[in-house]
C-alpha positions in Angstrom: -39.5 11.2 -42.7 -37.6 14.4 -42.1 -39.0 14.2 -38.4 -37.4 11.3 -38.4 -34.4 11.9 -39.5 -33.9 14.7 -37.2 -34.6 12.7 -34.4 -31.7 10.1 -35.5 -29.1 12.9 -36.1 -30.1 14.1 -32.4 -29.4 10.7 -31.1 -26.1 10.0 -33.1 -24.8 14.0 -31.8 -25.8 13.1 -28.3 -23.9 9.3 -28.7 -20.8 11.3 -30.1 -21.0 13.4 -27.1 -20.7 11.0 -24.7 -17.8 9.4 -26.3 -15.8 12.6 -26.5 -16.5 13.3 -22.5 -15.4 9.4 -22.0 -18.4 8.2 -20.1 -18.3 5.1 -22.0 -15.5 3.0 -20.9 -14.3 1.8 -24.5 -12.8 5.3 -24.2 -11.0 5.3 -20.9 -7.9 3.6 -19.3 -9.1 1.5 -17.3 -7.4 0.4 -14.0 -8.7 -2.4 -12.3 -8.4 -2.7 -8.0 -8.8 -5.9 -6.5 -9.4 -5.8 -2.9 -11.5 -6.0 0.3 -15.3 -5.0 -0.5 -17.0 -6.8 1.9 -16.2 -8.8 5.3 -14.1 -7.7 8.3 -11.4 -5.9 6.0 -13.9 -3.5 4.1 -12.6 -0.4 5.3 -9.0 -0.9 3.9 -10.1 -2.3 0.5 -12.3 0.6 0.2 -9.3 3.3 0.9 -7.3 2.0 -1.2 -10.0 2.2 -4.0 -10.7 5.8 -2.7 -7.0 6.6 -3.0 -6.6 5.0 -6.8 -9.4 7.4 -7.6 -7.9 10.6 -6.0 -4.5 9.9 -8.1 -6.6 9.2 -11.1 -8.5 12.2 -10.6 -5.5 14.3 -10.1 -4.1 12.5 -13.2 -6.6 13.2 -15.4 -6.8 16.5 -14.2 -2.9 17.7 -14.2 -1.7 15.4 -17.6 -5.3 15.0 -19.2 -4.9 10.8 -18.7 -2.6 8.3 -20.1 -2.3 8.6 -24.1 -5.0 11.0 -24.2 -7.9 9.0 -22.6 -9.1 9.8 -19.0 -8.0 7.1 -16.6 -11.1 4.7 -14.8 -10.9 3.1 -11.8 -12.8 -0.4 -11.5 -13.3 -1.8 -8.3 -13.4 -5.6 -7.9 -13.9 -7.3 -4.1 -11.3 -10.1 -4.0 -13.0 -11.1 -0.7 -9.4 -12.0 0.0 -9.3 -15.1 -1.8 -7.2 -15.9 -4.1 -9.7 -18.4 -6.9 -11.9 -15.6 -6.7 -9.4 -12.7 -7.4 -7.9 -15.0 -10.4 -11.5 -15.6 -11.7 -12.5 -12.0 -11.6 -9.3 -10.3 -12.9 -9.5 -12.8 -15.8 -13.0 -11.6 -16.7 -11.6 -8.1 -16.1 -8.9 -8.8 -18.8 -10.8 -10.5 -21.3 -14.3 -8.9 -21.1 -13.2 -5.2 -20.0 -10.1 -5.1 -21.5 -8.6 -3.6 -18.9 -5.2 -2.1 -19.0 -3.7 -2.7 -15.4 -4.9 -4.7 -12.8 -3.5 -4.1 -9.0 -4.2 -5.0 -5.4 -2.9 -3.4 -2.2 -4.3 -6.1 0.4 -3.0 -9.6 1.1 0.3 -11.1 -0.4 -1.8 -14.1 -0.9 -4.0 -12.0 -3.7 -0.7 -10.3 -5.4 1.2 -13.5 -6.1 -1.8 -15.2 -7.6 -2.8 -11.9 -9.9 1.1 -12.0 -10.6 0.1 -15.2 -12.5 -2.8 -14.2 -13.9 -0.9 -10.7 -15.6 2.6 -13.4 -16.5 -0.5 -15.3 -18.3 -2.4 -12.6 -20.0 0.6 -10.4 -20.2 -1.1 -7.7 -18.5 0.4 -5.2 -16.0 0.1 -6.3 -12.5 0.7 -3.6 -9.5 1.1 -3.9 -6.1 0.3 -0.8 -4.0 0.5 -2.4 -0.3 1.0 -6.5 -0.7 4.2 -6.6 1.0 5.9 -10.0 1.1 9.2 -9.8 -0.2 8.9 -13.0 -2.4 6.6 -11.3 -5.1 9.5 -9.4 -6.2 12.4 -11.9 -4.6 12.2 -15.3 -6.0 8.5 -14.6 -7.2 10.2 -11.9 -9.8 8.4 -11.9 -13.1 8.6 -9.0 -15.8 4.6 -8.1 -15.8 4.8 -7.2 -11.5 5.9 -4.3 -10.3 5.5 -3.1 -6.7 4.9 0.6 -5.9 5.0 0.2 -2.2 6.9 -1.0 0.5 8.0 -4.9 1.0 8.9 -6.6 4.1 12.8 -6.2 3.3 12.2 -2.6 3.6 9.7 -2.2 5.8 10.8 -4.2 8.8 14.5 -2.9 7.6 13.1 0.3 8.4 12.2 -0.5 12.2 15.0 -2.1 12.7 17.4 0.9 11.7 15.1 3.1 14.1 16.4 0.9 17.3 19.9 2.4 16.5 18.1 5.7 18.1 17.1 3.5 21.0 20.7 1.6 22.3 19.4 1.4 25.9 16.9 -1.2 24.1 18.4 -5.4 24.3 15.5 -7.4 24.3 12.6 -7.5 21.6 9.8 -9.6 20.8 7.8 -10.3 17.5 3.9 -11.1 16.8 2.5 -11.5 13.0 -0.1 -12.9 11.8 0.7 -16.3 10.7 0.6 -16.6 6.8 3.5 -15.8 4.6 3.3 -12.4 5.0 3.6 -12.4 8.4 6.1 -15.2 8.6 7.9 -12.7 5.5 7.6 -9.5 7.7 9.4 -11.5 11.1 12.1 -12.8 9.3 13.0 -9.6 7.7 12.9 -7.7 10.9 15.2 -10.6 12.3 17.5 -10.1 9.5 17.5 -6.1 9.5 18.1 -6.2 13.3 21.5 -8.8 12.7 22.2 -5.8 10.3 21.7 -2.8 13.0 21.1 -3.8 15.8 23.2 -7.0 16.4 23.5 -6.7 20.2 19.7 -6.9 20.8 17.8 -10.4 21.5 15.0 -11.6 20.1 13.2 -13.3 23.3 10.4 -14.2 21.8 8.6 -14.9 18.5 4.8 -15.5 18.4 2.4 -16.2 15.4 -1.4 -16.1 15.2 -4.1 -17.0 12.7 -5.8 -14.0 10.5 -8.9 -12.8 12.6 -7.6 -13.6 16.2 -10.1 -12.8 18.5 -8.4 -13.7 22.2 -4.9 -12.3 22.6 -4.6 -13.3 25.9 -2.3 -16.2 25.8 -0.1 -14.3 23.1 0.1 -11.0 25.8 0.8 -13.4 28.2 4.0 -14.8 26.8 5.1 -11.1 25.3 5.1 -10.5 29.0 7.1 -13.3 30.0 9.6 -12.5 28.0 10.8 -9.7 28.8 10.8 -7.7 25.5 10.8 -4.0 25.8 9.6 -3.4 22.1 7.6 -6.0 20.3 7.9 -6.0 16.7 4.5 -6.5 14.7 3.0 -6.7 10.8 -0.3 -6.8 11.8 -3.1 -5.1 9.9 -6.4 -4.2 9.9 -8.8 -6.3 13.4 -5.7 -7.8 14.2 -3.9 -4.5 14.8 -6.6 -3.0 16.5 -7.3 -5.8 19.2 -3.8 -6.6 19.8 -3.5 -2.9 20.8 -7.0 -2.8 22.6 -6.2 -6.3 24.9 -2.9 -5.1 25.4 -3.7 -2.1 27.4 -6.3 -4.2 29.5 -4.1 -7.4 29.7 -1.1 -4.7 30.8 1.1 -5.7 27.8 4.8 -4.1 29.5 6.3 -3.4 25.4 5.5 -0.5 23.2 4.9 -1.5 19.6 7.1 -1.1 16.5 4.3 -1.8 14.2 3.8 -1.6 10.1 0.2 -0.1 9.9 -0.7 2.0 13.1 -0.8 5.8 11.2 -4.2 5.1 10.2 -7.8 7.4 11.3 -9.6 4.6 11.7 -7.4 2.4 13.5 -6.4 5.2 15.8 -9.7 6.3 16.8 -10.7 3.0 17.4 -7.6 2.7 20.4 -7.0 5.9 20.9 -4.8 5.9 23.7 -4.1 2.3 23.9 -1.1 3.1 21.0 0.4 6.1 22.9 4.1 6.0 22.5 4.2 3.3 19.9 6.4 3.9 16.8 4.9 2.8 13.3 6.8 3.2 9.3 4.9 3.2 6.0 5.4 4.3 2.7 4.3 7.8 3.3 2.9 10.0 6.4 0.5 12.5 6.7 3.2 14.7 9.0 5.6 13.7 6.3 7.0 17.8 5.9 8.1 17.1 2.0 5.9 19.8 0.5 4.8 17.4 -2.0 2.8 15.2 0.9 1.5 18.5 2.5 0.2 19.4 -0.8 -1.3 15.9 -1.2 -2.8 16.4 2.4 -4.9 19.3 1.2 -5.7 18.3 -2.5 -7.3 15.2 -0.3 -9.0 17.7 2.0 -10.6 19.7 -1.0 -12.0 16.5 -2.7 -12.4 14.0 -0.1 -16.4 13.9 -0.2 -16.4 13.6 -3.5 -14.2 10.2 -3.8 -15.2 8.4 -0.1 -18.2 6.9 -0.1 -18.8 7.1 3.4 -19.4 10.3 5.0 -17.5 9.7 8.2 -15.3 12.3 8.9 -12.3 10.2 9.7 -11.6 10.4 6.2 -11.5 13.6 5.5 -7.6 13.4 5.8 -5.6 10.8 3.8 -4.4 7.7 5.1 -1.5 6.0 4.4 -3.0 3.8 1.9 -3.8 6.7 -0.2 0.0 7.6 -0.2 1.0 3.5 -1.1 -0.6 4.0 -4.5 0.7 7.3 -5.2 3.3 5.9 -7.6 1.3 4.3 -9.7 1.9 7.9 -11.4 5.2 6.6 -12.5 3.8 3.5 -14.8 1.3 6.4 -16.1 4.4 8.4 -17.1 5.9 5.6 -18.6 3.1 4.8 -20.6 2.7 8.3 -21.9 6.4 8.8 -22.8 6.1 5.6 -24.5 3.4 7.0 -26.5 1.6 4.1 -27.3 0.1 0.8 -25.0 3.1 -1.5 -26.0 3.7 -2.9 -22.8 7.1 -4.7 -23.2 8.2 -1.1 -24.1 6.4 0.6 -21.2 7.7 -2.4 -18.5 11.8 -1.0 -20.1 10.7 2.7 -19.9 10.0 1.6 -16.0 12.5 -0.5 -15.6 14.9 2.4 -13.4 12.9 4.6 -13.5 13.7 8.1 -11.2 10.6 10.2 -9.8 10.2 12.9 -7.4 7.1 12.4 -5.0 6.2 12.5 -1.5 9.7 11.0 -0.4 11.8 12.8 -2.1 13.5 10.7 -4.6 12.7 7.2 -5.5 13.1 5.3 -8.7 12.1 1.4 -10.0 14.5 -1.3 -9.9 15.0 -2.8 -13.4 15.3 -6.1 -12.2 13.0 -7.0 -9.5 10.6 -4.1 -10.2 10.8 -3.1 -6.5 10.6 0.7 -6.1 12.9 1.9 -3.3 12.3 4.5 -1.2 12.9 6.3 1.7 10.9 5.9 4.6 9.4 8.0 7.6 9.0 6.8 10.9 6.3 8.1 12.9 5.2 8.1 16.7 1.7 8.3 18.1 0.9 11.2 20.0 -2.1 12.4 22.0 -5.7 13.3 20.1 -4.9 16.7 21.8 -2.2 17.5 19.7 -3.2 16.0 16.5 -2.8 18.8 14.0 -5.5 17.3 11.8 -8.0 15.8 13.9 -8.7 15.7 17.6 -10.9 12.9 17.7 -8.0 10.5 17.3 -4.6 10.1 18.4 -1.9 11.7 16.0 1.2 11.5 15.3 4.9 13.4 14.9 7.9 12.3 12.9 11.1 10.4 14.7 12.7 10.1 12.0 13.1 9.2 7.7 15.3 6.2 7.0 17.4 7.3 4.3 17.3 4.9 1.1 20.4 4.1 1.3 19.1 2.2 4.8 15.9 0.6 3.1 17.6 -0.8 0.1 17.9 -4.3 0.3 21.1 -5.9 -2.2 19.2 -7.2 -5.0 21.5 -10.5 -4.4 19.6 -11.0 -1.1 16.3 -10.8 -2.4 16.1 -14.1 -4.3 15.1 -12.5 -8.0 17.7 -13.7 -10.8 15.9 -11.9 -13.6 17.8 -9.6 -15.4 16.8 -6.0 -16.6 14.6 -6.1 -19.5 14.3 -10.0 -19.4 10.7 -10.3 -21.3 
């Protein structure tokens, strides 16, 4: 009997145990990511997932977690379909009681998790869906969006032709789904703003997974555009670059997506000369995104699954979701998980990151930033890695560039409107 006992007390101690250490997850904050795990567009929902974990990490490690639990990442594949995202987060919500869920790929995926959070009233977060609807006429008080949108990201392009006034005709090729459509129509509008003298000679659109360019090269060509404008991502990126070189595409790029390992090593010279913007940049000087370059460095094998060196520095996904620090402040300051209280604590929000200063907008829950715009360079000079192309800063768009008028976006909800 005493045996017996002994052996229960043992079992209760080691149970206690791993509740204080916070391996079981009814102990943790628990983040949900819903993105990519299998298909074509793996590799990006995995980095993003990689990144969520570095910032948790870090978080856990530099502020011991939100309200004193350790923060844990779940990983959900969306498979980039909407009915499957909405089916999963809703088991996420009601059977793991998570606190946040978020997506970084496909616009598609954020509006319908927006729902899902509006719903469940659940926090939704956006670290790299970019269509300016989600938090334009798509406003709702339970989204925020800790990364770029089209608004700002196109806007940012744009403002870079004022360095280029020799430059009068331009083209444009997205992908053709509302993101894409989102992203031309922004750069249209930002170019009316900065670049009014310069002509748009031709627009072209494309479904998701192109596999022949040709006949889109060949009327880039036609057109006589000396820059062609571009929100593509992930296969479509990379072949549009790829056939362009061998179909002798005559425009450099000013593309969304292009400061990436993988990408670049898969063209490698084939981008030379293009220009690319994103929410953050590895040759960003800020000492705050150097010292996020080599916290990466340090820790990388322990986060990526894959042991491919490409990702032993950070990509720019890994910088999209580096705010998500700010709703974790929020939360903590707060004190408690009330979220209409933590969704006001965000509401204008300052921080001081990788950028420099940014801060939330209390109505549309868009974070504005500034933004650095980057051009690719040879692998020879690639400070971090000579197997791929680099890249070297032109230039940082001030905020006051990337702000878009919250009149123009289309949101008419006002600050702390529950």
């Amino acid at each position: 009997m005493k045996r017996k006992l002994m052996v229960m007390l043992a079992m209760l101690a080691f149970l206690a145990s791993l509740l204080a250490g916070g391996v079981w997850a009814a102990d943790t904050f628990k983040v949900a990511t819903f993105d990519p795990l299998s298909g074509p567009f793996k590799y990006i929902g995995d980095s993003y997932n990689w990144g969520m974990v570095f910032h948790a990490m870090q978080y856990n490690q530099e502020k011991g977690g939100v309200l004193g639990k350790k923060i844990e990442v779940l990983h959900y594949d969306s498979q980039l379909k909407p009915d499957v995202a909405v089916r999963l987060a809703t088991q996420a919500i009601l059977e793991k009681k998570v606190n946040v869920i978020s997506t970084g790929t496909g616009s598609h995926i954020a509006k319908a998790l927006a729902q899902v959070g509006k719903k469940y009233k659940v926090l939704v977060v956006s670290y790299g869906a970019e269509a300016a609807s989600l938090t334009g006429e798509g406003c709702n008080p339970y989204f925020f969006r800790i990364s770029l949108n089209t608004a700002q990201h196109s806007g940012a392009l744009a403002a870079y032709l004022q360095k280029l006034p020799k430059v009068k005709k331009v083209g444009i090729i997205c992908q053709d789904y509302n993101f894409g459509r989102e992203a031309a129509a922004d750069f249209k509008k930002a170019l009316k703003k900065f670049r009014p003298d310069i002509q748009v000679a031709v627009e072209v659109y494309h479904p998701l997974m192109t596999k022949d360019f040709a006949p889109y090269i060949t009327k880039l060509n036609a057109s006589g555009a000396e820059w062609v404008f571009t929100g593509n991502w992930g296969p479509d990126l990379g072949l549009l670059i790829k056939q362009g070189k061998n179909l002798g595409l005559k425009a450099k790029l000013l593309s969304y997506f292009l400061e990436d390992g993988v990408q670049l090593r898969d063209v490698q010279d084939a981008a030379l000369g293009f220009v690319t913007a994103d929410f953050g940049s590895i040759v960003n000087p800020n000492p705050k995104q150097q010292a996020l370059n080599q916290a990466w460095h340090k820790v990388w094998q322990k986060i990526v699954t894959s042991k491919d060196t490409v990702y032993q520095w950070p990509g720019t996904v890994a910088f999209k979701n580096y705010h998500i620090r700010m709703l974790w402040d929020a939360a903590n300051k707060v004190g408690k998980w009330d979220v209409p209280k933590i969704i006001k604590t965000l509401e204008g929000m300052k921080y001081n990151g990788i950028n420099g200063d940014v801060y939330m907008r209390a109505e549309d829950h868009q974070i504005q930033s500034a933004i650095p715009v980057t051009m690719i360079i040879p692998k020879e000079q690639n400070p971090f890695d000579k197997s791929y192309p680099g890249s070297k800063m032109v230039e940082m768009i001030p905020i006051e560039k990337t702000t878009e008028p919250l009149k123009d976006t289309g949101c008419k909800r006002k600050a702390g409107q529950m």
